[in-house]
Backbone bond lengths (Angstrom), bond angles and torsions (degrees), N, CA, C in turn:
res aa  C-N    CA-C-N  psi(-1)  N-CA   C-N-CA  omega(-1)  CA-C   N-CA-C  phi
1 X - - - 1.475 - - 1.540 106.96 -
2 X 1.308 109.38 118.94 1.462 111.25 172.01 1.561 120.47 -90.46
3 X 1.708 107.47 159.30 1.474 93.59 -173.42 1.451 115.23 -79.72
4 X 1.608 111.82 -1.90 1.833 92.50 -179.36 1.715 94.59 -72.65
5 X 1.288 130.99 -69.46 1.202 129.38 161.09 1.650 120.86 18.00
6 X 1.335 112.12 -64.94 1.483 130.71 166.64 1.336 124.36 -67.55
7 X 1.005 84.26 -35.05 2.051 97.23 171.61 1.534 106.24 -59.45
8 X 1.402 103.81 -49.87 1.585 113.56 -173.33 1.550 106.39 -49.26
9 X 1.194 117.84 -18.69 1.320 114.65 -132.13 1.740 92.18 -107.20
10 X 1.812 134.97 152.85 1.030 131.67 168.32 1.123 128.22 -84.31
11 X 0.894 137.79 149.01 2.109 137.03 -155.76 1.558 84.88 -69.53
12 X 1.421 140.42 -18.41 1.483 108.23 -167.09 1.552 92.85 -87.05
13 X 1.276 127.82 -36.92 1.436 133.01 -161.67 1.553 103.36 -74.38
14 X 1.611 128.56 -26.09 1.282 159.14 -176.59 2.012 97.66 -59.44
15 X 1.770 97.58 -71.93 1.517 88.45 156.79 1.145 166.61 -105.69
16 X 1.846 91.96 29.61 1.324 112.90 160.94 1.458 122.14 -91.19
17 X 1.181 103.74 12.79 1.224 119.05 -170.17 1.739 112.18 -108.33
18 X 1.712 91.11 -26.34 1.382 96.16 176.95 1.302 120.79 -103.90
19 X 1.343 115.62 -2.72 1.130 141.82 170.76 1.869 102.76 -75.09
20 X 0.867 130.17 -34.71 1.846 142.11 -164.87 1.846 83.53 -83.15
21 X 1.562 108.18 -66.14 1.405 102.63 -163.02 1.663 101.31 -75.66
22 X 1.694 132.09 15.64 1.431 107.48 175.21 1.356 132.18 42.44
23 X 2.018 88.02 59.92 1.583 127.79 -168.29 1.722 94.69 -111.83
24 X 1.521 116.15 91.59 1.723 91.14 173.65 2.146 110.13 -66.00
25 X 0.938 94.64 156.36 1.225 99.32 -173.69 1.414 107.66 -118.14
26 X 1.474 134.22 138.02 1.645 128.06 -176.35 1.611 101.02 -90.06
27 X 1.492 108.65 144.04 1.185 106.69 -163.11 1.359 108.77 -84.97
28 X 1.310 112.75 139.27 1.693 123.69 163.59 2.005 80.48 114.41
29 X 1.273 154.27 27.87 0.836 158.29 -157.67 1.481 110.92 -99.52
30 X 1.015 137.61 109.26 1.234 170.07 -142.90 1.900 97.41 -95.10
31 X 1.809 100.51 135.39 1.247 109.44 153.27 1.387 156.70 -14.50
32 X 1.287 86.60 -42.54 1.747 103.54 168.80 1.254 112.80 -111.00
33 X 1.374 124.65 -9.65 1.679 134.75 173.54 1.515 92.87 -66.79
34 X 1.831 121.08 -52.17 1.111 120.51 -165.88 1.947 114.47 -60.09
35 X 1.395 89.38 -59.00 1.496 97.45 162.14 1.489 117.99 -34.48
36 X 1.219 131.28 -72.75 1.351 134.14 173.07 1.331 134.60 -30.02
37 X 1.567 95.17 -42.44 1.521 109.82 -178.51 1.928 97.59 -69.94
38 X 1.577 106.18 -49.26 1.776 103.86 -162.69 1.385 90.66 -62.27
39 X 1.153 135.14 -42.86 1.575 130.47 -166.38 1.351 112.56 -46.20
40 X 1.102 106.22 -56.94 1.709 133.77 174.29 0.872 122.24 -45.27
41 X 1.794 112.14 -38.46 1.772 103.57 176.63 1.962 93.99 -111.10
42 X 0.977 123.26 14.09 1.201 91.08 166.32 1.576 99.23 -100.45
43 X 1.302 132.04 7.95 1.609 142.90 175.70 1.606 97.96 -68.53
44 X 1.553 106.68 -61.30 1.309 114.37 -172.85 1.502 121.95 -55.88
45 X 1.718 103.74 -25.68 1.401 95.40 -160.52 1.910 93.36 -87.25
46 X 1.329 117.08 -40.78 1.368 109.46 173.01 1.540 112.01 -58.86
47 X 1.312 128.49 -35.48 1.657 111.54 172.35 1.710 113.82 -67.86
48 X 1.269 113.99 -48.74 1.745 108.64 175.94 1.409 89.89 120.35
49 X 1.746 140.83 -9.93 1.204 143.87 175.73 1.848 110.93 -56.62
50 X 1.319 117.62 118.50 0.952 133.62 170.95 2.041 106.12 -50.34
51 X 1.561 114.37 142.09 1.400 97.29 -178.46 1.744 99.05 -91.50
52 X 1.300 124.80 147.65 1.039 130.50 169.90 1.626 134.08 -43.82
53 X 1.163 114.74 110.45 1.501 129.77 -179.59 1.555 116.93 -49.09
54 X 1.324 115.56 116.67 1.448 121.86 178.58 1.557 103.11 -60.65
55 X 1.421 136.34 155.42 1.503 129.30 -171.91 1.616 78.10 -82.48
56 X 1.765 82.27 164.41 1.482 102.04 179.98 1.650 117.40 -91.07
57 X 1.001 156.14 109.47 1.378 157.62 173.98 1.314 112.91 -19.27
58 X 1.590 123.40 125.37 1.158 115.90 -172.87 1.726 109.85 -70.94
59 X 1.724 104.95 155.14 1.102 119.08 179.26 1.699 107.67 -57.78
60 X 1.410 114.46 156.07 1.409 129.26 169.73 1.272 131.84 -36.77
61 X 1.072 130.94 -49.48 1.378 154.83 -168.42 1.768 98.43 -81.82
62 X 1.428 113.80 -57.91 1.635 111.86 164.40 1.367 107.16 -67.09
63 X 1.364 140.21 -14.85 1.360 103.47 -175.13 2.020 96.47 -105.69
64 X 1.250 120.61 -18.09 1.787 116.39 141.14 1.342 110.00 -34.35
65 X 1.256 120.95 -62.61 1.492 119.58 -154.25 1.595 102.49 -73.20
66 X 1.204 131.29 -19.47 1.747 129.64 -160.79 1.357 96.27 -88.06
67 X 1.997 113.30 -46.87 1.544 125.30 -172.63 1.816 97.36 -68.11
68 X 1.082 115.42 -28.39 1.534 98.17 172.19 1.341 127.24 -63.80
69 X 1.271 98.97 -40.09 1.771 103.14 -165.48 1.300 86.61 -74.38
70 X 1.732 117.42 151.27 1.510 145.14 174.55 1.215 88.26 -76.12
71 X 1.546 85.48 155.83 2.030 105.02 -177.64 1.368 99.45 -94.82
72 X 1.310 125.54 123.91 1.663 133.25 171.92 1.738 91.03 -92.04
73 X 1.583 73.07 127.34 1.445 97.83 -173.59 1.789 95.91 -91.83
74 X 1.423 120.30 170.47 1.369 101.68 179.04 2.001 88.91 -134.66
75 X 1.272 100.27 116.06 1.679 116.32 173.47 1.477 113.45 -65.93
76 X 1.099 113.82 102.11 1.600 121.97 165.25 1.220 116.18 -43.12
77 X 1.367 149.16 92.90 1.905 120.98 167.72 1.289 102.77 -64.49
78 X 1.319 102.12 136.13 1.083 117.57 157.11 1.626 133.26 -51.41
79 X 1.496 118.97 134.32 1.365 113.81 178.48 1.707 126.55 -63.78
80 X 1.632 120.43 148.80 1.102 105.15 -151.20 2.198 79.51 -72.99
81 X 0.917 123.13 3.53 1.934 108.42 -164.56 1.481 89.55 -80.49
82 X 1.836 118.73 -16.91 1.710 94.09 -162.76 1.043 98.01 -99.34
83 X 1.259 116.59 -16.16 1.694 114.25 171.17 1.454 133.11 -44.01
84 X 1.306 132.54 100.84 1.686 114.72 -158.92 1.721 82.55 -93.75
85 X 1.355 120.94 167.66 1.378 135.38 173.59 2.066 96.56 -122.88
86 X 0.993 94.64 124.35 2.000 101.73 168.30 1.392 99.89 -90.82
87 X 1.146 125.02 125.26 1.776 141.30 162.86 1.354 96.36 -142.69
88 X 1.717 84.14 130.16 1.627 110.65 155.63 1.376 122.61 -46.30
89 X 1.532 123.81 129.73 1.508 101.60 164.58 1.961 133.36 -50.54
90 X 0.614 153.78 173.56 1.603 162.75 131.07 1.593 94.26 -23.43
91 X 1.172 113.51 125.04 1.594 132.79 164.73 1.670 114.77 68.06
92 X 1.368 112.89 27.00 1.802 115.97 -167.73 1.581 86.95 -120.17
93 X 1.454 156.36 14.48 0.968 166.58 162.30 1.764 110.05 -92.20
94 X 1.525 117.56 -30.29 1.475 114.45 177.40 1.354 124.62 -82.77
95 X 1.451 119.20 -9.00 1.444 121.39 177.87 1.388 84.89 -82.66
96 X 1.364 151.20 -56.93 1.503 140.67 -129.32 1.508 96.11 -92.10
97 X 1.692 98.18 -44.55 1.891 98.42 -173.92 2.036 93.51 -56.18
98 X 0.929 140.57 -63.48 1.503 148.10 -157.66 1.933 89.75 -55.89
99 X 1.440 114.49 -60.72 1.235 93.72 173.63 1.567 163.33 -37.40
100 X 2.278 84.47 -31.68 1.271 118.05 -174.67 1.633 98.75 -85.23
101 X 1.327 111.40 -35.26 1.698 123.40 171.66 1.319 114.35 -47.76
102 X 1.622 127.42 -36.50 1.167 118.95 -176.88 1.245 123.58 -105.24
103 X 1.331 121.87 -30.04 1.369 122.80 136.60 1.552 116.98 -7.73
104 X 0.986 100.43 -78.34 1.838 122.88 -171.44 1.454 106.07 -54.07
105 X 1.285 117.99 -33.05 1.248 130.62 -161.93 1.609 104.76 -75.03
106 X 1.414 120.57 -25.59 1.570 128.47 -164.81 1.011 97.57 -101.33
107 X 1.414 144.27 23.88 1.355 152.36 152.14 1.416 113.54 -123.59
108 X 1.122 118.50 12.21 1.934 113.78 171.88 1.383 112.41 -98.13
109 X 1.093 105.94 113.53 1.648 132.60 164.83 1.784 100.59 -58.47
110 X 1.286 104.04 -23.77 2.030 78.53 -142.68 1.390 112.19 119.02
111 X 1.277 119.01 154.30 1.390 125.90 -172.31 1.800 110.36 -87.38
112 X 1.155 93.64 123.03 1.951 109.44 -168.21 1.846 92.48 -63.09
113 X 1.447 92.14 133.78 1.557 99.50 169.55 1.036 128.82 -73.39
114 X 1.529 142.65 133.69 2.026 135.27 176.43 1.775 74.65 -36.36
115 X 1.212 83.90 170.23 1.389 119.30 167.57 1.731 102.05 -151.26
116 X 1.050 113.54 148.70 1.607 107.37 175.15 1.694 95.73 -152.20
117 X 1.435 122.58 102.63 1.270 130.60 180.00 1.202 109.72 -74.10
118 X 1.229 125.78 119.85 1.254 118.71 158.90 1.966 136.32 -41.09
119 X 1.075 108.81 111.48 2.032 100.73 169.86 1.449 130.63 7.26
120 X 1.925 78.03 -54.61 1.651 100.23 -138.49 1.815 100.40 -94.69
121 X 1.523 105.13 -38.11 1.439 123.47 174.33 1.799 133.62 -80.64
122 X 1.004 119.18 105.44 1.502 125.50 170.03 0.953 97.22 -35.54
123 X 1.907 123.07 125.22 1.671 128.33 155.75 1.762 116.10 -52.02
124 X 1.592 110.42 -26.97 1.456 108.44 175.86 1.774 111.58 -82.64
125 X 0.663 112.03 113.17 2.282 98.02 168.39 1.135 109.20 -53.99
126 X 1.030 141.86 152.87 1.995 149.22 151.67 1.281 105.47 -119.55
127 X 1.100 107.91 151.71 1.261 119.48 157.10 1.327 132.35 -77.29
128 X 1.368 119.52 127.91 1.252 123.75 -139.50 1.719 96.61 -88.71
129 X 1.409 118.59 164.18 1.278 107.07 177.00 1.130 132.74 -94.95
130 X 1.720 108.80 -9.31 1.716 118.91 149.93 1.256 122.80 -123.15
131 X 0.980 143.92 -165.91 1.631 147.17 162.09 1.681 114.18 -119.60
132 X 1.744 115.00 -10.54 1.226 125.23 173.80 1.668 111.89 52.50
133 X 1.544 107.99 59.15 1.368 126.27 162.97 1.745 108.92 -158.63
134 X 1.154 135.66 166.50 1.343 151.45 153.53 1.288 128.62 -65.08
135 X 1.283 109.86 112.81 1.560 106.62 -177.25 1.503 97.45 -179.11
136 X 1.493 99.65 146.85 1.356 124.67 -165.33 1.920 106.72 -137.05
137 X 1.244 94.94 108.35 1.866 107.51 171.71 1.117 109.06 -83.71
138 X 1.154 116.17 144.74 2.020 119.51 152.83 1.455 103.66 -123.89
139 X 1.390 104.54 146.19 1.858 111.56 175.02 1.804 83.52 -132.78
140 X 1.551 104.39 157.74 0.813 133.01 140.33 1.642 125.13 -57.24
141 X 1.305 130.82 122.76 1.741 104.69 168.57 1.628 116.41 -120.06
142 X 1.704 107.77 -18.59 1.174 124.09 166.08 1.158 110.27 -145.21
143 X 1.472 114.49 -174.71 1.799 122.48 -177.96 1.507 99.90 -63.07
144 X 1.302 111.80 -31.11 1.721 115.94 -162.53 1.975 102.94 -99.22
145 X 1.277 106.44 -37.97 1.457 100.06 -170.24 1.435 109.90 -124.40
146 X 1.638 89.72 156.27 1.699 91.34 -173.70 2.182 92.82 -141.46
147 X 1.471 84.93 131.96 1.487 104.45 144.26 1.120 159.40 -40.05
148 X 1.165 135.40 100.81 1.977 118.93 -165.09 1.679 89.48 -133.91
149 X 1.448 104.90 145.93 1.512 111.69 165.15 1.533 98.93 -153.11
150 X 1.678 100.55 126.49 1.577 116.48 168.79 1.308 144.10 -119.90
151 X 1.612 126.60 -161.44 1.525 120.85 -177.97 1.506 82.64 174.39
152 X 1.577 77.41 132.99 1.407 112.12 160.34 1.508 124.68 -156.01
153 X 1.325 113.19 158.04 1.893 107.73 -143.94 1.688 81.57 -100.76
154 X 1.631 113.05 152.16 1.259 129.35 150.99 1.393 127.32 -21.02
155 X 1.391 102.52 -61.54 1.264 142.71 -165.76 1.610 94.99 -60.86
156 X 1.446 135.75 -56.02 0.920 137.86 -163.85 1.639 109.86 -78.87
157 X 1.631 99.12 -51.64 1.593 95.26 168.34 1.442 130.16 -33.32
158 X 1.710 105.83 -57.00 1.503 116.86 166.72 1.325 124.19 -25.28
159 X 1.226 70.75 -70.00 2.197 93.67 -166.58 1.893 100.78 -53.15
160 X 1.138 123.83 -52.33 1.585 129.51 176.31 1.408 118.23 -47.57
161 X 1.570 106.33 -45.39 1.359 131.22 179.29 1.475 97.30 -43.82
162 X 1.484 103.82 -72.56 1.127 107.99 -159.72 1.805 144.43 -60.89
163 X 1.601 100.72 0.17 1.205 118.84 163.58 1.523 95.31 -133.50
164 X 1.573 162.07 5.87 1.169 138.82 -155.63 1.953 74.88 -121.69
165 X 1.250 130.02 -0.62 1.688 115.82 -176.20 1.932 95.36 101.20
166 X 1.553 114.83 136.32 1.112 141.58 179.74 0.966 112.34 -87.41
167 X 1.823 130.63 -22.92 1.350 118.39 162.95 1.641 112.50 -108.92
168 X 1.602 128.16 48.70 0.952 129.18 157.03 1.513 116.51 -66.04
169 X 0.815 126.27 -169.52 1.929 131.34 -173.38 1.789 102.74 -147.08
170 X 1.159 119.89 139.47 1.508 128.81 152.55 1.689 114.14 -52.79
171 X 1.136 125.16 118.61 1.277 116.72 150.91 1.449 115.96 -142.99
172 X 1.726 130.59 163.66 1.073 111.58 135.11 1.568 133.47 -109.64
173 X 1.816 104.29 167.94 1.528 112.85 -169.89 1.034 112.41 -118.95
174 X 1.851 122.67 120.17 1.361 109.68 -162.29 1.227 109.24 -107.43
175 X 1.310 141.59 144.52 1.066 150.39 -140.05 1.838 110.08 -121.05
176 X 1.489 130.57 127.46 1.212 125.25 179.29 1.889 104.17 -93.02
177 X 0.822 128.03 119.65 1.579 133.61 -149.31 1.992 104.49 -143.30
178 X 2.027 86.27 26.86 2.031 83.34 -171.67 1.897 90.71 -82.80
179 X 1.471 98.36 137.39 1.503 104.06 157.69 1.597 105.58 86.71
180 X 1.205 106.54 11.31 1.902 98.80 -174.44 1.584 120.39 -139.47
181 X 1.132 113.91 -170.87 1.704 89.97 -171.85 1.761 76.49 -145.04
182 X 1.619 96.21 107.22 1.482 107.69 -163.96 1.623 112.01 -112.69
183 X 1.630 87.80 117.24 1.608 101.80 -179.99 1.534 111.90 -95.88
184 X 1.719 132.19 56.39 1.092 105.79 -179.27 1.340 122.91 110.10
185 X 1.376 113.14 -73.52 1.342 108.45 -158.91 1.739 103.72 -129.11
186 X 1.477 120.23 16.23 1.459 116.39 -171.17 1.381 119.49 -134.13
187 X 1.585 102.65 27.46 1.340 122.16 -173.71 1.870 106.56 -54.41
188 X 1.385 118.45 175.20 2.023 114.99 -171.70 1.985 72.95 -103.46
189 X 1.015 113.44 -2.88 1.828 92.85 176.60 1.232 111.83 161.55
190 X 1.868 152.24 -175.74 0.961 131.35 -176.02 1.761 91.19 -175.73
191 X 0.615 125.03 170.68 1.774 138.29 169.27 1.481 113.36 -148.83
192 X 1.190 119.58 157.12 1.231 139.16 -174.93 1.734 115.20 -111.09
193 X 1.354 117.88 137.08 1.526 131.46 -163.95 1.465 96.18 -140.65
194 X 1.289 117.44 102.19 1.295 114.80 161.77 1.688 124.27 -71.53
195 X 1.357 119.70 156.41 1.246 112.46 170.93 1.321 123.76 -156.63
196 X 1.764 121.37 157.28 1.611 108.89 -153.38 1.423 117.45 -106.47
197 X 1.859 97.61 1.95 1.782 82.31 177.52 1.503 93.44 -128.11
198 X 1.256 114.66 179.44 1.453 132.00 177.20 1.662 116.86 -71.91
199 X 1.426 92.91 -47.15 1.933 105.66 170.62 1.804 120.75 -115.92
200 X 1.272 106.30 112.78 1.280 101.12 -171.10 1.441 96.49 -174.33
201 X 1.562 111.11 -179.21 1.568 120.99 179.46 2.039 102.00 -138.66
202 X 0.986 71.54 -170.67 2.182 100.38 -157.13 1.204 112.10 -149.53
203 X 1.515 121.62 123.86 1.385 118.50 121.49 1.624 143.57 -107.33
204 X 1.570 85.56 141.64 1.593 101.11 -155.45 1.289 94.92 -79.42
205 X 1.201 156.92 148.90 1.511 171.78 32.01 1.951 103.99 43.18
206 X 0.884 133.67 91.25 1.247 120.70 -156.54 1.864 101.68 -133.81
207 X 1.341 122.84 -48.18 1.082 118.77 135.33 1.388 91.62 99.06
208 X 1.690 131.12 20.48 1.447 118.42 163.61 1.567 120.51 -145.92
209 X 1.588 92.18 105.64 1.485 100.22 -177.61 1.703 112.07 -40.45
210 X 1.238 111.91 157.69 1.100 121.65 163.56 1.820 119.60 48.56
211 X 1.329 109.92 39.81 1.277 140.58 162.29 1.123 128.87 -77.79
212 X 1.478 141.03 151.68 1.056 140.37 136.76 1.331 133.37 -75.09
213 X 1.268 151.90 150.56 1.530 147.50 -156.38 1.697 112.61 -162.11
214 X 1.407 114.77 126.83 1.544 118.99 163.04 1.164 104.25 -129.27
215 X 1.252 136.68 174.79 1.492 162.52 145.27 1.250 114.40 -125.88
216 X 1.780 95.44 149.54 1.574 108.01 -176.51 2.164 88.02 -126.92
217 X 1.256 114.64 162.88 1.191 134.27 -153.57 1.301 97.23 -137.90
218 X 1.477 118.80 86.86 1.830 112.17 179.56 1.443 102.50 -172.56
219 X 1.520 110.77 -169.11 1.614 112.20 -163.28 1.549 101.21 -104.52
220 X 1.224 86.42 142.55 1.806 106.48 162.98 1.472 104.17 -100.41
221 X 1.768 101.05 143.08 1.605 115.97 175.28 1.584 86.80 -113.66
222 X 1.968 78.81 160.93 1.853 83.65 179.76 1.463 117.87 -52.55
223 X 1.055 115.66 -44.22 1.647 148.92 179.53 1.810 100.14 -30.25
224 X 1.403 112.95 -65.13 1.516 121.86 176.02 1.747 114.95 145.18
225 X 1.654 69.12 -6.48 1.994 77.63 176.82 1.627 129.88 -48.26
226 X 0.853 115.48 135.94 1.737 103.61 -179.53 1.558 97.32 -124.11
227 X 1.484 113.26 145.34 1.646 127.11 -173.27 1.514 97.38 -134.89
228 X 1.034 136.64 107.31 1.728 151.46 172.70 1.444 85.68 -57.55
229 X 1.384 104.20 145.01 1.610 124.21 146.84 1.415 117.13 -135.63
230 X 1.401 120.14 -17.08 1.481 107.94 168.86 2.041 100.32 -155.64
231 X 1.362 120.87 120.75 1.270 101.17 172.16 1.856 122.82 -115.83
232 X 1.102 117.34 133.96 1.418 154.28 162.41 2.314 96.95 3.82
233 X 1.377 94.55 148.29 1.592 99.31 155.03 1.772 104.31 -75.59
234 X 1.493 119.44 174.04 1.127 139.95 151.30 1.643 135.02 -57.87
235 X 1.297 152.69 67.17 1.478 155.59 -152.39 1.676 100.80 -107.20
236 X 1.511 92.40 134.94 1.574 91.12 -173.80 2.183 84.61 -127.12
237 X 1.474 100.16 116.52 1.228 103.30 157.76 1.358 149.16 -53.55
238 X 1.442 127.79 116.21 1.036 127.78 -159.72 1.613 113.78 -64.99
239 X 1.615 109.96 163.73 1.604 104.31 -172.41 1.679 98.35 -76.09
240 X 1.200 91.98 170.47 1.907 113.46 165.66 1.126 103.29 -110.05
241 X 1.592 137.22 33.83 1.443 111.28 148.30 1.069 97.28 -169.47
242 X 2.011 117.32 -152.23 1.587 90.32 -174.43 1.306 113.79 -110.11
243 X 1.480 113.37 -174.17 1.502 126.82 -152.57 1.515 105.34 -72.56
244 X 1.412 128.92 134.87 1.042 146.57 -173.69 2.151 101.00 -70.51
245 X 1.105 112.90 -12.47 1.079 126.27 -151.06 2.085 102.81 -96.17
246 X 0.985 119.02 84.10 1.568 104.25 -165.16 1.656 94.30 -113.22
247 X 1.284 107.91 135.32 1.621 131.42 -157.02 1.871 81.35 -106.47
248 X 1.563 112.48 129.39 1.480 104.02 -165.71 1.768 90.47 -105.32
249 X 1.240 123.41 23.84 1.258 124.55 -179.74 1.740 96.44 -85.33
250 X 1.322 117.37 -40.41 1.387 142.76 -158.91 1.997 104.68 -87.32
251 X 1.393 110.38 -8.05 1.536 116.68 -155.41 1.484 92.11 -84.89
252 X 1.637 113.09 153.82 1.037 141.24 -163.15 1.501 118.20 -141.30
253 X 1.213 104.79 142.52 2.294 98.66 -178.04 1.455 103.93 -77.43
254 X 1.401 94.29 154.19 1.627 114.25 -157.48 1.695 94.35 -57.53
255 X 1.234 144.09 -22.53 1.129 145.20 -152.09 1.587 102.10 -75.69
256 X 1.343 94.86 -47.92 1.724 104.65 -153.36 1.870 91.43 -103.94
257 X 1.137 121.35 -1.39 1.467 103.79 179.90 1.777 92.01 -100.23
258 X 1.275 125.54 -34.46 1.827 128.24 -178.44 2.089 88.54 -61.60
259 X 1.449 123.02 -35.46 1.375 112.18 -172.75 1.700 111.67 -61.09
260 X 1.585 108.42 -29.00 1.224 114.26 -167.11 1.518 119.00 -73.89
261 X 1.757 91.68 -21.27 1.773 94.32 175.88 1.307 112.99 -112.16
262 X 1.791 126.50 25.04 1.276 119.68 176.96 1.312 111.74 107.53
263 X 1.193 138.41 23.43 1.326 127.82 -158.48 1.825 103.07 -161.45
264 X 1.609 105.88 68.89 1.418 113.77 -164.29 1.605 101.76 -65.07
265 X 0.903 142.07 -36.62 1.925 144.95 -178.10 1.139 96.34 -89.09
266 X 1.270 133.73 4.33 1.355 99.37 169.75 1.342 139.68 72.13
267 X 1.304 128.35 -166.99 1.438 145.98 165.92 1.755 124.32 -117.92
268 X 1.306 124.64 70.47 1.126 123.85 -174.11 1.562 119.95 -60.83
269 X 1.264 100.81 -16.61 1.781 83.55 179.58 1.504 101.04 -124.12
270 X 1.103 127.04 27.18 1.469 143.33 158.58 1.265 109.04 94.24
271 X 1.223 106.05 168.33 1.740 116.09 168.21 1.695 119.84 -157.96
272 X 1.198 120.21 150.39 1.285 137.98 -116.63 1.753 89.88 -102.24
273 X 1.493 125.83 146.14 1.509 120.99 172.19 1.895 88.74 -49.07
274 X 0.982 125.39 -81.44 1.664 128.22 -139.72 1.831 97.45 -55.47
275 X 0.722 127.39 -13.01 2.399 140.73 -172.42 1.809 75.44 -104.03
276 X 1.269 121.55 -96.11 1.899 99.40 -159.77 1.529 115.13 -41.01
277 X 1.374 117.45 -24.03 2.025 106.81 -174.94 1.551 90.68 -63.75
278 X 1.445 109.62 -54.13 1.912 117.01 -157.61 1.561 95.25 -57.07
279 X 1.913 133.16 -42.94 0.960 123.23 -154.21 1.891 105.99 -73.98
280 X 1.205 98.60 -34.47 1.583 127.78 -173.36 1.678 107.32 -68.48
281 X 1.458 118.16 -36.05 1.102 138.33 -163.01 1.988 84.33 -89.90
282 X 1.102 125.51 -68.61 1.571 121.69 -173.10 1.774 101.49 -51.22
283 X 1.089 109.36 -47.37 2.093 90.14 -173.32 1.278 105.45 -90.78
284 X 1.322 125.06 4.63 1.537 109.05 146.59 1.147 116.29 -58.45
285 X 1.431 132.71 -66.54 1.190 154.31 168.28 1.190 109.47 -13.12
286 X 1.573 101.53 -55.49 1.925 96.53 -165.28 1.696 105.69 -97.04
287 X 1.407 127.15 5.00 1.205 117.80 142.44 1.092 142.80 -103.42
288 X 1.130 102.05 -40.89 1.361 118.11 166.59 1.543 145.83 -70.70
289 X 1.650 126.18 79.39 0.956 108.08 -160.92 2.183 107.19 -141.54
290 X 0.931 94.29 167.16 2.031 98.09 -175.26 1.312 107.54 -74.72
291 X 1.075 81.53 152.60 2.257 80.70 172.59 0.978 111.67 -120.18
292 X 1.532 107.37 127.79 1.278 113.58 164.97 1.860 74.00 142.35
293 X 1.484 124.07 -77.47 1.068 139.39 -164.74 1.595 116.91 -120.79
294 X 1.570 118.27 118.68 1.148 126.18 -140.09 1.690 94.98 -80.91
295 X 1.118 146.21 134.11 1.162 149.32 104.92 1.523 119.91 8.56
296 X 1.394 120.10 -67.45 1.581 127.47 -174.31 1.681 109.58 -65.98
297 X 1.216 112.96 -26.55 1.799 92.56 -176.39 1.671 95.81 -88.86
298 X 1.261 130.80 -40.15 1.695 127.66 171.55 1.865 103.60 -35.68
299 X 1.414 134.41 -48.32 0.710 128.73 -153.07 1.547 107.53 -83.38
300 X 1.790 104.24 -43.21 1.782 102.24 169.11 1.743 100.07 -54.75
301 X 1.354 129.71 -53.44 1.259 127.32 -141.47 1.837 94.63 -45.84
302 X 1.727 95.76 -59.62 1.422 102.56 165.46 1.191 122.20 -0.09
């Protein structure tokens, strides 16, 4: 078979032709592809050359084993030309550093001192819960009541105990000391307050304006004996009303001083020093009073 022969010939008749001689043909295969191929095997069949064997498809188990293994990818580095580098110009770093400088700056104290804490010492102080000596305060806190807070050492209790009697008791005895220059034993009167611990405080209920006041800090025997171990400052109670003392630089007409305590009309046909103390003396009463412990029933008890 010659190729003008084939030439003559139309691509459908081309692969029916190759179809007879059991020519696979690749699809979408072109005119002269067809030609080529018949040329080819009618070459082979006059030489006696076997046509070449397509490889055989690998067995199962190898083509499992290929889909298992991960695909290694292979990473290009990059060239150093595509590499761009970013740098700051020369001197565009000193506005921002100066910025970051002042920033920083509105939080400086000053340079923090060593500190070196001692082992042995808490960096916080507390207040300790004794001072390990004897001593007895009095405060005033109102016209009517007064304050005491004390301490007294173990050590001292003992030692007293031990010749003053073992079933004596702690108490203190407060002493009325208005108008006198009191050594001890010549007080206008005194009462006794027992108490159950060594360190602690009190309020006294005492109930007289414009008093004087001491305390002594020591043991009572059953007997009545009293033994001091620590005694008190001097507190002079304040008044419960007002000052007997009127400065006439400061004086005012009866009109406008009765306005100041509630009483705009006044008193037209007068009223007497002993009727203004009582009137003055009642609206104290109803405003004025302590907390905790009323003022107004001390004054009926009176």
């Amino acid at each position: 078979m010659k190729k003008a022969d084939l030439s003559a010939k139309t691509v459908a008749e081309l692969k029916a032709l190759a179809r007879k001689k059991k020519i696979s043909l690749p699809a979408g295969a072109k005119k002269d592809d067809i030609i080529k191929m018949l040329m080819a095997s009618a070459v082979r069949k006059k030489t006696g050359k076997p046509a070449a064997k397509k490889p055989a498809p690998p067995k199962r188990a190898a083509r499992r084993a290929a889909a298992s293994r991960p695909a290694v990818k292979t990473i290009k580095e990059p060239s150093k030309e595509a590499v761009r580098r970013w740098e700051m110009p020369v001197g565009a770093e000193e506005p921002l550093m100066a910025q970051e400088r002042v920033a920083e700056a509105k939080f400086y104290t000053g340079p923090v001192p060593e500190q070196k804490p001692s082992p042995k010492t808490s960096p916080y102080e507390e207040i300790p819960a004794s001072y390990h000596e004897e001593k007895l305060v009095l405060m005033a806190r109102d016209p009517y009541v007064a304050h005491a807070y004390w301490e007294v050492t173990p050590a001292r209790i003992e030692r007293e105990k031990a010749w003053f009697g073992w079933n004596s008791r702690l108490c203190i005895r407060i002493y009325d000391v208005t108008g006198i220059q009191f050594d001890g034993r010549n007080a206008l009167g005194y009462y006794d307050q027992e108490i159950y611990e060594r360190i602690g405080n009190w309020y006294f209920d005492l109930g007289k304006p414009t008093h004087s006041f001491c305390a002594d800090l020591g043991l009572l025997s059953p007997e009545g004996k009293f033994l001091t171990l620590a005694r008190s400052n001097y507190i002079n109670m304040p008044r419960d009303g007002a000052s007997d003392v009127v400065d006439e630089e400061w004086m005012v007409v009866d009109e406008e001083f009765w306005k100041l305590y509630g009483y705009p009309e006044g008193f037209p046909g007068g009223i007497s020093s002993q009727q203004a103390q009582e009137i003055l003396r009642r609206r104290r009463l109803q405003e004025v009073s302590s907390p905790g412990i009323s003022s107004r029933f001390r004054a009926k008890r009176k």
